[in-house]
C-alpha positions as CSV (number, residue, x, y, z in Angstrom):
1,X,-9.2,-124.5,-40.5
2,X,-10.1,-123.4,-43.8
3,X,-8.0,-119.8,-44.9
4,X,-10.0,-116.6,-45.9
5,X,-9.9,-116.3,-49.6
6,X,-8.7,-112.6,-49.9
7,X,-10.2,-110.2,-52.1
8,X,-8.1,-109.6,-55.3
9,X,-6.2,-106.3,-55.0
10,X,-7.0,-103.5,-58.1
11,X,-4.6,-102.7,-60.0
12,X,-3.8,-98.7,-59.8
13,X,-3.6,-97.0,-62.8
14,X,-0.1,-95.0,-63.3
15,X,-1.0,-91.9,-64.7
16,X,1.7,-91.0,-67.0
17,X,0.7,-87.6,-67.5
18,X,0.8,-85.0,-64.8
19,X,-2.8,-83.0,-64.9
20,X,-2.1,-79.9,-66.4
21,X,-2.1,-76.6,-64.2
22,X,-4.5,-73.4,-65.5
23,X,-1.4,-71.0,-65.6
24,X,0.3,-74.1,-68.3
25,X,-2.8,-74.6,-70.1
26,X,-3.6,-70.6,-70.6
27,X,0.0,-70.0,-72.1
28,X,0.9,-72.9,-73.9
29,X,-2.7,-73.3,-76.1
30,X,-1.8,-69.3,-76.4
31,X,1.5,-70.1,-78.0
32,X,-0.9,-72.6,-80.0
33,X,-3.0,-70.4,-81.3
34,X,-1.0,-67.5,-82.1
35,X,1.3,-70.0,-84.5
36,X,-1.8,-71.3,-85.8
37,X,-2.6,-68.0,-87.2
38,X,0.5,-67.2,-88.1
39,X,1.5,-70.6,-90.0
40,X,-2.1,-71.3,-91.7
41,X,-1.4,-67.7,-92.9
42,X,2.0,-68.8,-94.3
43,X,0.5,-71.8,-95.4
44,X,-2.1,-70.3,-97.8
45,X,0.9,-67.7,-99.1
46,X,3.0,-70.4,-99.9
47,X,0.6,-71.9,-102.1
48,X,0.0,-68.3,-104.1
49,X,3.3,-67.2,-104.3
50,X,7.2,-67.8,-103.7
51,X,9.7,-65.5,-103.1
52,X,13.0,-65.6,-105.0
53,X,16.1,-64.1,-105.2
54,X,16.3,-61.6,-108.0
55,X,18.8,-63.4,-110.3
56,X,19.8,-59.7,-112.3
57,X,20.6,-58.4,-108.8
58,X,21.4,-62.6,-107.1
59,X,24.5,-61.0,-105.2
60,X,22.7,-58.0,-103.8
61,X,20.4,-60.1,-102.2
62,X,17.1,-58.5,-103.7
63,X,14.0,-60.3,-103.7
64,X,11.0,-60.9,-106.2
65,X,7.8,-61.6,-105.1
66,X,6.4,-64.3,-108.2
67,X,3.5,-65.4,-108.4
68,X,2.7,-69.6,-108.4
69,X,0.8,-71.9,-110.3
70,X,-2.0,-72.4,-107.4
71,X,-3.5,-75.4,-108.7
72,X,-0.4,-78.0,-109.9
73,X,0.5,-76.8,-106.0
74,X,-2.9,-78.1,-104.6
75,X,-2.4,-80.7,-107.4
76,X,0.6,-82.0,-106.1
77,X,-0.3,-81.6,-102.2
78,X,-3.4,-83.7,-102.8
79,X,-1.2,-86.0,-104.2
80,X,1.0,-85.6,-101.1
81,X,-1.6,-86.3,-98.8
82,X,-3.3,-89.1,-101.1
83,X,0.2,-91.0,-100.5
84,X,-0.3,-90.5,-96.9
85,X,-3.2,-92.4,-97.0
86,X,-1.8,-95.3,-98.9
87,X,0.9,-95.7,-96.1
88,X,-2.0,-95.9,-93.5
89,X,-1.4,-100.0,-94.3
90,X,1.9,-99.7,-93.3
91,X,1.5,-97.9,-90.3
92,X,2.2,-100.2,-87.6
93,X,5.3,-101.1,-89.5
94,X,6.8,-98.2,-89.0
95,X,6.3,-98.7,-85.5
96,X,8.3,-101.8,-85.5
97,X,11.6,-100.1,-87.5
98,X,14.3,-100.2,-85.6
99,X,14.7,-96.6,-84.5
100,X,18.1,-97.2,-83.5
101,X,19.1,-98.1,-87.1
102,X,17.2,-95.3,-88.2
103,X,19.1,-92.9,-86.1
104,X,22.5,-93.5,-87.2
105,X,21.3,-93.6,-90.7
106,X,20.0,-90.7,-90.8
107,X,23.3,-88.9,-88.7
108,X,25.4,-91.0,-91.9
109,X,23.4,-89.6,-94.7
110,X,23.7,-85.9,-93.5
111,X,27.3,-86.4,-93.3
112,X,27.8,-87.9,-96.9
113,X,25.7,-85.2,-98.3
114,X,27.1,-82.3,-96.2
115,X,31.3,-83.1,-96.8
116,X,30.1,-84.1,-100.4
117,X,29.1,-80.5,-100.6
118,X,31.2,-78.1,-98.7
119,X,33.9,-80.3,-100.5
120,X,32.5,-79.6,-103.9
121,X,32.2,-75.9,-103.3
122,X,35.4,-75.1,-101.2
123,X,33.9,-71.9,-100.1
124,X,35.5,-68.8,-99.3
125,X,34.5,-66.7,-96.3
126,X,33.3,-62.8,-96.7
127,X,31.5,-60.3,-95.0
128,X,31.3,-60.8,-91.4
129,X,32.3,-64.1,-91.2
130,X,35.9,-63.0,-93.2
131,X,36.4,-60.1,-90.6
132,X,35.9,-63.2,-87.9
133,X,38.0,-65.7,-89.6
134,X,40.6,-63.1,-90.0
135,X,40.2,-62.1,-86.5
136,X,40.3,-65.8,-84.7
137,X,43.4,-67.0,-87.0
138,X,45.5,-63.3,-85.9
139,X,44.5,-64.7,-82.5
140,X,45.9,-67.9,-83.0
141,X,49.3,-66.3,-83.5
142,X,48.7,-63.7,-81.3
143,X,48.0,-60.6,-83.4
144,X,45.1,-58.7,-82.5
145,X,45.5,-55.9,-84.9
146,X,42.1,-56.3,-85.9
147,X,40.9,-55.0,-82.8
148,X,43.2,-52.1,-82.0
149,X,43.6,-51.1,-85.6
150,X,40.9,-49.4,-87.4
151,X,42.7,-49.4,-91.0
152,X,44.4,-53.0,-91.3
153,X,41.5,-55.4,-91.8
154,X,38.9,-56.5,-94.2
155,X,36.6,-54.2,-95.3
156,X,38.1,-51.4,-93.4
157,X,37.0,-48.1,-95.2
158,X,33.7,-49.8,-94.5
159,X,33.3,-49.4,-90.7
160,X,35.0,-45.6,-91.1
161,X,38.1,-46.2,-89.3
162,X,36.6,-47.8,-86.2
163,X,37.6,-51.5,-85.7
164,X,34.6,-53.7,-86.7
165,X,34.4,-54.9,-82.6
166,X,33.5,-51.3,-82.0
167,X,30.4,-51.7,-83.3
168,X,29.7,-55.5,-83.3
169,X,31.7,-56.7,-80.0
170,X,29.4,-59.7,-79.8
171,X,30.9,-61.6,-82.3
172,X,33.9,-61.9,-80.0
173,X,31.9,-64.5,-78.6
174,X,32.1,-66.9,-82.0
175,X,35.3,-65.7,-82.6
176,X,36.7,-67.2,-79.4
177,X,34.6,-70.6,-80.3
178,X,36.7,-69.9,-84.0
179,X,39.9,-69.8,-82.2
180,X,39.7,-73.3,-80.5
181,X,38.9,-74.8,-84.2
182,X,41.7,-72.9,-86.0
183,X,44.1,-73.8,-83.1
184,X,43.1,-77.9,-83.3
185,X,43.1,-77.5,-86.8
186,X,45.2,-75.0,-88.4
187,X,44.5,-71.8,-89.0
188,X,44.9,-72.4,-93.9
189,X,41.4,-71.8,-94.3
190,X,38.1,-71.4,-93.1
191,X,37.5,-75.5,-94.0
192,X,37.8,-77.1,-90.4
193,X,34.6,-74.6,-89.3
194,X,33.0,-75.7,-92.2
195,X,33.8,-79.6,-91.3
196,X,32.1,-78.7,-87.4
197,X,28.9,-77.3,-89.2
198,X,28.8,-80.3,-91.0
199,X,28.9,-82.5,-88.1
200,X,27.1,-80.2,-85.9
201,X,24.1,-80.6,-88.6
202,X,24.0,-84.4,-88.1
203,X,24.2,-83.8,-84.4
204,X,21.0,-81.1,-84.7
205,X,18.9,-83.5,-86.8
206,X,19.5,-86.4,-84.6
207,X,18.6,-84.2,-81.3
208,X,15.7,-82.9,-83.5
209,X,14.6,-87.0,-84.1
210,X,15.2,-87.6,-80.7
211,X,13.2,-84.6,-79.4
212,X,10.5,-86.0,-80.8
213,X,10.6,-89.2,-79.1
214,X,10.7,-87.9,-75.9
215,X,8.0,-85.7,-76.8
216,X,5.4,-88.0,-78.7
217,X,6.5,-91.5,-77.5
218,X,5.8,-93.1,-80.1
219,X,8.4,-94.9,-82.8
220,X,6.2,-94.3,-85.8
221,X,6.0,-90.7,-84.8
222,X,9.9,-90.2,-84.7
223,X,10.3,-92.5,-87.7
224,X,8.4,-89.2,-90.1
225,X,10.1,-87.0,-88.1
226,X,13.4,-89.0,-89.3
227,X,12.1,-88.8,-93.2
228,X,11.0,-85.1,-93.0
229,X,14.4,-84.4,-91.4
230,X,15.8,-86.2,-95.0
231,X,14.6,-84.3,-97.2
232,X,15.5,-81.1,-95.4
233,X,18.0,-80.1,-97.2
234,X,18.7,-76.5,-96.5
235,X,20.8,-76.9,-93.7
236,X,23.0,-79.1,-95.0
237,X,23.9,-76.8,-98.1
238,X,23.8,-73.9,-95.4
239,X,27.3,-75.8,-93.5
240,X,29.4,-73.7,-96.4
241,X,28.6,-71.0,-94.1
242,X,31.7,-69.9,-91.6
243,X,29.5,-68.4,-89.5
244,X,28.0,-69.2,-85.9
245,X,24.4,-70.3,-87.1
246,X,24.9,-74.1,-87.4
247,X,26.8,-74.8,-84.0
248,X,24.8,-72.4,-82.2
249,X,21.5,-74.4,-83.6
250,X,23.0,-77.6,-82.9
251,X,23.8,-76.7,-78.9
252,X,20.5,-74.9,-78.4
253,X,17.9,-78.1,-79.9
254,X,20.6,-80.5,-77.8
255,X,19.8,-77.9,-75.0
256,X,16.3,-78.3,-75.8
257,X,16.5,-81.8,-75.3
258,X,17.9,-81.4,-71.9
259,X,15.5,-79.5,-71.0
260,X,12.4,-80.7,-71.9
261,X,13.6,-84.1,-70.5
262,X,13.8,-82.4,-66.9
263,X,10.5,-81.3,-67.1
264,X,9.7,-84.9,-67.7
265,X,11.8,-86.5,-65.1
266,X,12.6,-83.8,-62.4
267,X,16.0,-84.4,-62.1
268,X,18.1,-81.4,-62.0
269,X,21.7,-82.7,-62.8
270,X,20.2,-82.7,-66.4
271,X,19.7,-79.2,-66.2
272,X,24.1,-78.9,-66.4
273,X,24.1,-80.0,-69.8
274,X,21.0,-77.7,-70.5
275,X,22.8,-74.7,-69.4
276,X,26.5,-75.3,-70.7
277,X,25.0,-76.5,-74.3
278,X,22.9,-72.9,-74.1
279,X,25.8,-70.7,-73.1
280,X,27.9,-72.5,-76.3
281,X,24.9,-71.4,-78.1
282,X,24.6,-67.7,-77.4
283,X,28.4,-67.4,-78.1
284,X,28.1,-68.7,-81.5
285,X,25.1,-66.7,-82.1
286,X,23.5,-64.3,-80.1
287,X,20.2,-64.5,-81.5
288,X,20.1,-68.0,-79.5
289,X,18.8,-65.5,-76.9
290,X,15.5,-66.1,-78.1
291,X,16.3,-69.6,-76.5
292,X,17.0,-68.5,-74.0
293,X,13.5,-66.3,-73.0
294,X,11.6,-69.3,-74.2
295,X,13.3,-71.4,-71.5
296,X,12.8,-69.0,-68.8
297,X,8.9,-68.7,-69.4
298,X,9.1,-72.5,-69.4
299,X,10.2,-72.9,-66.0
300,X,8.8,-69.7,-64.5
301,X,5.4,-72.0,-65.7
302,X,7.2,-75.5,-64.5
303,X,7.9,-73.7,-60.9
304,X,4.8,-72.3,-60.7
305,X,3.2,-76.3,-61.4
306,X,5.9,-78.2,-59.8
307,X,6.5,-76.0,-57.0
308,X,10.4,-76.9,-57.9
309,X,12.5,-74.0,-56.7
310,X,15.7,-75.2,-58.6
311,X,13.8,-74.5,-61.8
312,X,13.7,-70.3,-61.1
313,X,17.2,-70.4,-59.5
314,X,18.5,-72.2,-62.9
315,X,16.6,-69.9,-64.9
316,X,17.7,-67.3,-62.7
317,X,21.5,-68.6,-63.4
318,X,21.0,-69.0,-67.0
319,X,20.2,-65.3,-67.6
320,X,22.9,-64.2,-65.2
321,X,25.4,-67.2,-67.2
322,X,24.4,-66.5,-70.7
323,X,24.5,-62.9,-70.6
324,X,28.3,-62.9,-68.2
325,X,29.9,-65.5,-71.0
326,X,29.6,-62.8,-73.8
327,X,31.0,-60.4,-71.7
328,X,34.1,-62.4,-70.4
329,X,34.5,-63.2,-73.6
330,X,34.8,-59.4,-74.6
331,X,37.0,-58.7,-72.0
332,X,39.2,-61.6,-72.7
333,X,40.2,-59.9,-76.1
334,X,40.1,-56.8,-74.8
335,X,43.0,-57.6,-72.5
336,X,45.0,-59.4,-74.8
337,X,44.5,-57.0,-77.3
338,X,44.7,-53.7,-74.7
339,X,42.3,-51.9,-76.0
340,X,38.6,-51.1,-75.1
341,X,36.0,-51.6,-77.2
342,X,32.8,-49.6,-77.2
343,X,29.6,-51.1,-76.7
344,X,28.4,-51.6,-79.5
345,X,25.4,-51.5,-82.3
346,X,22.4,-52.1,-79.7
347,X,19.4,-54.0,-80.2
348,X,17.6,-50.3,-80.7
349,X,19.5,-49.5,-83.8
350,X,18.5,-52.9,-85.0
351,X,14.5,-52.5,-84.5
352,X,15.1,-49.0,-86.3
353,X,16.7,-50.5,-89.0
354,X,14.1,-53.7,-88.8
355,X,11.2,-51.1,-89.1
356,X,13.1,-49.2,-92.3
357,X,12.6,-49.8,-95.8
358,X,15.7,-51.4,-97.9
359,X,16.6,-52.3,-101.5
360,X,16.5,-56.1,-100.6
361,X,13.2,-56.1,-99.2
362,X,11.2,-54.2,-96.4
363,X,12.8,-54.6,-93.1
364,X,16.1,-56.4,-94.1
365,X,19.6,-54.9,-94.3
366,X,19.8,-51.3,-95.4
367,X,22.7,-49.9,-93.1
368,X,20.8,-47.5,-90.8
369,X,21.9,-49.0,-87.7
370,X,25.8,-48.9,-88.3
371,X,25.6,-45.4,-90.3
372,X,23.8,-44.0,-87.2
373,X,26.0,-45.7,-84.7
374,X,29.1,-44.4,-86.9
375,X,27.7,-40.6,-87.3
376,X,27.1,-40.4,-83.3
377,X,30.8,-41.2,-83.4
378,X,30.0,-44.6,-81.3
379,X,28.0,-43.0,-78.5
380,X,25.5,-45.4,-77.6
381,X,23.6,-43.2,-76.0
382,X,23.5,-40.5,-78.2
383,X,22.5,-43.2,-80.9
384,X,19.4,-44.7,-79.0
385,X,18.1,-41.4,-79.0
386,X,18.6,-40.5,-82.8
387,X,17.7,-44.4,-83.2
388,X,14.2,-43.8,-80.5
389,X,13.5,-40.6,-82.4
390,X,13.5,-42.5,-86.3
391,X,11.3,-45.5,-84.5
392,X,8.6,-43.1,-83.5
393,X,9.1,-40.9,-87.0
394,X,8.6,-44.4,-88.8
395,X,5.8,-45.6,-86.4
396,X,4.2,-42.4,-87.2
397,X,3.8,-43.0,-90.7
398,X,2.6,-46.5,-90.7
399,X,-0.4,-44.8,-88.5
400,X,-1.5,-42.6,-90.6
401,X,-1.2,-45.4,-93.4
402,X,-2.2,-48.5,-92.1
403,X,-2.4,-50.0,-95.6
404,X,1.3,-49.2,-96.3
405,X,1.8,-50.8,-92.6
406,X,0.0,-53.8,-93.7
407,X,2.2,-53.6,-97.0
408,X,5.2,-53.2,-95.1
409,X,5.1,-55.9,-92.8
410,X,3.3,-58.3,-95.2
411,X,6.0,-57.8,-97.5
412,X,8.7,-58.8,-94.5
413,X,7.3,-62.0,-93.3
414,X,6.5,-63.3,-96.8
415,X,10.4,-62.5,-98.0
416,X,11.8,-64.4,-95.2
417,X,9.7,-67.1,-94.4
418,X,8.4,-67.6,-97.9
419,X,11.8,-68.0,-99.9
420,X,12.5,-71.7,-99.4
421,X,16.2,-71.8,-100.2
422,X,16.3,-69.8,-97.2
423,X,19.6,-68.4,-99.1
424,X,21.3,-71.3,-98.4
425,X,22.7,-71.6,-102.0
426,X,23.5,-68.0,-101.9
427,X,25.8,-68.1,-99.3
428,X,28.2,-70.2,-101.1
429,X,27.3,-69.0,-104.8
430,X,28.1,-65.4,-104.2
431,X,31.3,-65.8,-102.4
432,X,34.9,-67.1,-103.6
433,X,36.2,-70.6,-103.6
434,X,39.1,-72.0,-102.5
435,X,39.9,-74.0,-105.6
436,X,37.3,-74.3,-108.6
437,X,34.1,-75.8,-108.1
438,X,32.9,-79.0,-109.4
439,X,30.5,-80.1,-111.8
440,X,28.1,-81.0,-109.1
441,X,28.7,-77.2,-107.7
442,X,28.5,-76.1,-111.3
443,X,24.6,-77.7,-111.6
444,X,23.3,-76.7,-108.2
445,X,24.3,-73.2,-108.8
446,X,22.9,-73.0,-112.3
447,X,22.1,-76.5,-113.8
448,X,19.6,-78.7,-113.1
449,X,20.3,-79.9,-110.0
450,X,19.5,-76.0,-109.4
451,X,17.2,-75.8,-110.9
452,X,15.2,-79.3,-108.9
453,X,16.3,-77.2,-105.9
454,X,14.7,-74.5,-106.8
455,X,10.9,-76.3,-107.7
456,X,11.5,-79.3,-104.3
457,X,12.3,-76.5,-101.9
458,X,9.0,-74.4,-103.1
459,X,6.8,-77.5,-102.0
460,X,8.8,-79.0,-99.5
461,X,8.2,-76.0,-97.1
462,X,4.4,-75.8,-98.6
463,X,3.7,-79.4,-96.9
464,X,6.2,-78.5,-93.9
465,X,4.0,-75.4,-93.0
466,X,0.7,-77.6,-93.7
467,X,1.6,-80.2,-91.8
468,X,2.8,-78.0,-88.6
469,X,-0.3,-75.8,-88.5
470,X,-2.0,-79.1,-88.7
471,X,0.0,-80.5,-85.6
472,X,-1.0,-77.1,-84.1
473,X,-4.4,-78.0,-84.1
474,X,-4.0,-81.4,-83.6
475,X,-1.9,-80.5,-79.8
476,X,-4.9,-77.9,-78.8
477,X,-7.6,-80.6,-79.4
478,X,-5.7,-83.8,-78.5
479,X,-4.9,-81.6,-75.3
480,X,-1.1,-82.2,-75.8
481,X,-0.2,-78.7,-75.5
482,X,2.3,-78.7,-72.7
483,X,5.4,-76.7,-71.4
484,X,7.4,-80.2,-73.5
485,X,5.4,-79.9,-76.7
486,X,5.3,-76.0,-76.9
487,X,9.1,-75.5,-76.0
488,X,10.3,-75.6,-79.4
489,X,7.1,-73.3,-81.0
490,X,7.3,-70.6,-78.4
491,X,11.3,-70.5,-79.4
492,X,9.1,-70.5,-83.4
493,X,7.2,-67.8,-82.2
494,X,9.8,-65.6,-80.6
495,X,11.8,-66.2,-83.9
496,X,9.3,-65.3,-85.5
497,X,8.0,-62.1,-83.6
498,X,12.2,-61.0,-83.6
499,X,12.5,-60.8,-87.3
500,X,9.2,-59.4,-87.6
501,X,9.8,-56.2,-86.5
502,X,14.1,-56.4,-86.1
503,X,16.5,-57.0,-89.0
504,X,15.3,-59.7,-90.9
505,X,16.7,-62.0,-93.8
506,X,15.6,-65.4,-95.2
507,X,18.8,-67.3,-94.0
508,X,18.0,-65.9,-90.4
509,X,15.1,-68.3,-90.7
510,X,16.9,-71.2,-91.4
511,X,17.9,-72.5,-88.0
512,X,14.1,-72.6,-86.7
513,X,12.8,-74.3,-89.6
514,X,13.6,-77.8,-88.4
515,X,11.7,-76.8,-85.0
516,X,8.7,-77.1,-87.2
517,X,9.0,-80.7,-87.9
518,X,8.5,-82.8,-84.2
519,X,4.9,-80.9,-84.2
520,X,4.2,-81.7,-88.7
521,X,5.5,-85.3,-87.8
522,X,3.1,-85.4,-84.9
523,X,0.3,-84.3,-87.2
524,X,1.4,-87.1,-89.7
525,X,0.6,-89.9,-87.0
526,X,-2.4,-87.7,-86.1
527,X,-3.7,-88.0,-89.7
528,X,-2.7,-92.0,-89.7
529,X,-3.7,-92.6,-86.6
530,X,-7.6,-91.2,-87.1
531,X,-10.4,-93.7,-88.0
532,X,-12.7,-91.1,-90.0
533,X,-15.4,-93.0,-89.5
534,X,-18.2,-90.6,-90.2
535,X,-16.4,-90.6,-93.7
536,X,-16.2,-93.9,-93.8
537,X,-20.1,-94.3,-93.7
538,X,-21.0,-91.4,-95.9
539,X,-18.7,-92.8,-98.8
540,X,-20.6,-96.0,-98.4
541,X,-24.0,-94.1,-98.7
């Protein structure tokens, strides 16, 4: 009896993309296109002007707005992208690279050059970050003088005889993450925080490499993400800086990762990490808030698509999380220290001062917010309303003027985004040192090595904001716009959109300028990647 021959069975095709829902594809090609306008704006700025800090006025912070030779910038970027081109060849090598390798070398070289240069510069902490310093070290021994007291601290006659966590109780939050380091490490000098940033740099631009992985697939694609990380340099001088901006970027872009890998596998014990690394964040810097909304709108969308309940309750927990740690926090110290703090400068004083001029430039620091918080002898209340009633005298104006609006907030977004050093020298230069600086110090604060600094940042961040309006476009019509691709550029956008029209300074920027480079890595592959055949056959005509 012969046997039925059977029919051969198909193959199904594993669709490795979920189809995109109407509510993900309305807001995320939204997020798109507003950071396409914004960037290609930039973009062309960049390439007109730069703006520096004033070096007759370098420790005041002012800034210049100087004018740029246009065409040895579109000189050198054709060059740029002519080089592209010529790697084309070696394209599919890059694929084959072990990534693994690359990975660790790149986590290596950020160390080397990070301890080589907080160890070169042995900075001294001021400002803000001395009153926290002082503040986490007392706490160490258990004093807290610097919270009941309002004479005996730094830069006392400064905050009127109020303690400085009267009016910026917040920072309790960093200084409890300071406390922890100082009590490991010894409480001598600021130079343990500054050894964290350092490592917490590496950690941020390996999560940043790996981010783009996850996001793109592809090992030539995370390979330029790996060399545009390299010659990022900012952040790495930025470690110098005893201050919560380094840590708190490395937790929320490891946070990031955690996230946007649930949304890709579903499975919610991720979404521990997610939340604990994001907590860490806010308490080292409470701007990571802006994290914080962009994560919520993400899986408000991925509930809505996924119909996964666990995502609203753990954006629901989140809020509820993020928001009770700073407050703990505060009363933690307020109990040790028995004393109650008021509540502090709020986030209305800081749009009034945002929408104010000042001598650095339009929109940064001018004082408004603390001097109106000190003369309504630290009523909040009573400050909103003076605060509300300056906001609508100031919104006034720049109605009946809408080209001195225009001016105004022109001005702002060109100071900050379009001053490459994103004060990441100045933070070091302006300040003391713990022992005198080295020669290599010496010539990146006014010798050559400054000097390169100074011309490699100016185009660096011209091809940076090129190539990530580029990646814009390239995720819109590729249709790779997503809840994973546009995490990280609606976290851009609501950077950007804060600082627009709150306080704003250059080095407020400098965390969310490595968000730009999964998306300008992405366009580099794009650009490789394309045939151009219609160009092809019209340069053979």
């Amino acid at each position: 009896m012969s046997k039925t021959k059977k029919k051969p069975v198909k193959n199904k095709t594993v669709v490795s993309e979920e189809k995109q829902g109407k509510f993900e594809y309305y807001v995320t090609n939204a997020v798109c296109v507003i950071l396409f306008i914004l960037f290609a704006y930039i973009t062309v700025i960049s390439f007109i002007q730069t703006s520096v800090i004033d070096p007759a006025k370098y420790a005041s912070e002012v800034i210049l707005y100087q004018n740029d030779a246009v065409i040895i910038n579109l000189l050198l970027t054709a060059a740029f992208i002519a080089f592209l081109f010529l790697t084309k060849r070696w394209y599919n090598f890059f694929a084959k690279i072990n990534i693994k390798f690359m990975e660790i070398g790149l986590a290596a070289y950020v160390l080397i050059l990070g301890f080589t240069w907080i160890l070169s510069v042995m900075s001294v902490p001021a400002a803000d970050s001395q009153n926290i310093f002082e503040t986490a070290t007392d706490a160490v021994n258990g004093k807290y003088s610097s919270l009941i007291d309002g004479q005996n601290f730094y830069n006392s006659d400064y905050y009127g005889g109020y303690s400085y966590y009267n009016y910026y109780p917040f920072q309790l939050g960093f200084v409890f993450i300071c406390e922890i380091i100082y009590r490991l490490f010894g409480t001598a000098s600021s130079m343990p925080l500054q050894v964290i940033n350092v490592l917490c740099t590496a950690a941020a631009y390996l999560a940043i490499a790996k981010i783009t992985a996850l996001l793109f697939k592809k090992r030539s694609i995370e390979f330029m993400s790996i060399i545009l990380l390299a010659g990022c340099f900012q952040p790495i001088l930025f470690c110098t800086f005893a201050y919560g901006n380094v840590i708190g970027m490395c937790c929320a872009l490891w946070s990031s990762y955690f996230l946007i890998k649930y949304f890709r596998t579903n499975k919610y014990t991720l979404l521990i990490p997610c939340g604990l690394l994001l907590i860490t964040a806010t308490l080292a810097k409470y701007n990571n808030m802006i994290y914080l909304v962009a994560f919520v709108i993400m899986l408000i969308i991925h509930t809505v698509k996924q119909k996964k309940w666990q995502s609203i309750a753990f954006a629901l927990a989140i809020c509820i999380a993020a928001a009770g740690a700073s407050s703990l926090v505060i009363m933690s110290y307020e109990s040790r220290a028995g004393v109650k703090l008021s509540d502090g400068v709020s986030q209305t004083l800081y749009l009034d001062m945002g929408l104010n001029e000042s001598y650095m430039a339009p929109g940064w620091y001018n004082g408004i917010s603390l001097q109106t918080y000190k003369n309504n002898a630290l009523n909040s209340e009573a400050a909103n309303r003076a605060a509300l009633s300056d906001i609508k005298s100031r919104l006034g104006i720049m109605s009946k003027d809408p080209g001195y609006a225009l001016e105004f907030f022109n001005k702002k977004i060109i100071s900050q985004w379009n001053e490459p050093t994103f004060e990441s020298i100045w933070v070091s230069k302006v300040k003391g040192h713990y022992k005198n600086i080295n020669s290599l110090a010496e010539s990146v604060y006014s010798g050559s090595f400054g000097q390169f600094f100074e011309s490699y940042f100016n185009f660096y961040m011209q091809i940076i904001y090129l190539l990530f309006t580029t990646g814009i476009v390239c995720l819109v019509l590729n249709k790779k716009a997503n809840i994973e691709t546009a995490l990280l550029p609606l976290v851009l956008l609501g950077g950007f959109g804060y600082h627009l029209l709150f306080e704003g300074k250059s080095q407020y920027l400098l965390t969310y300028i490595v968000l730009l480079i999964p998306t300008a890595a992405y366009a580099i592959g794009c650009i490789l990647d394309g045939k151009y055949t219609k160009i092809k056959t019209l340069l053979k005509k």
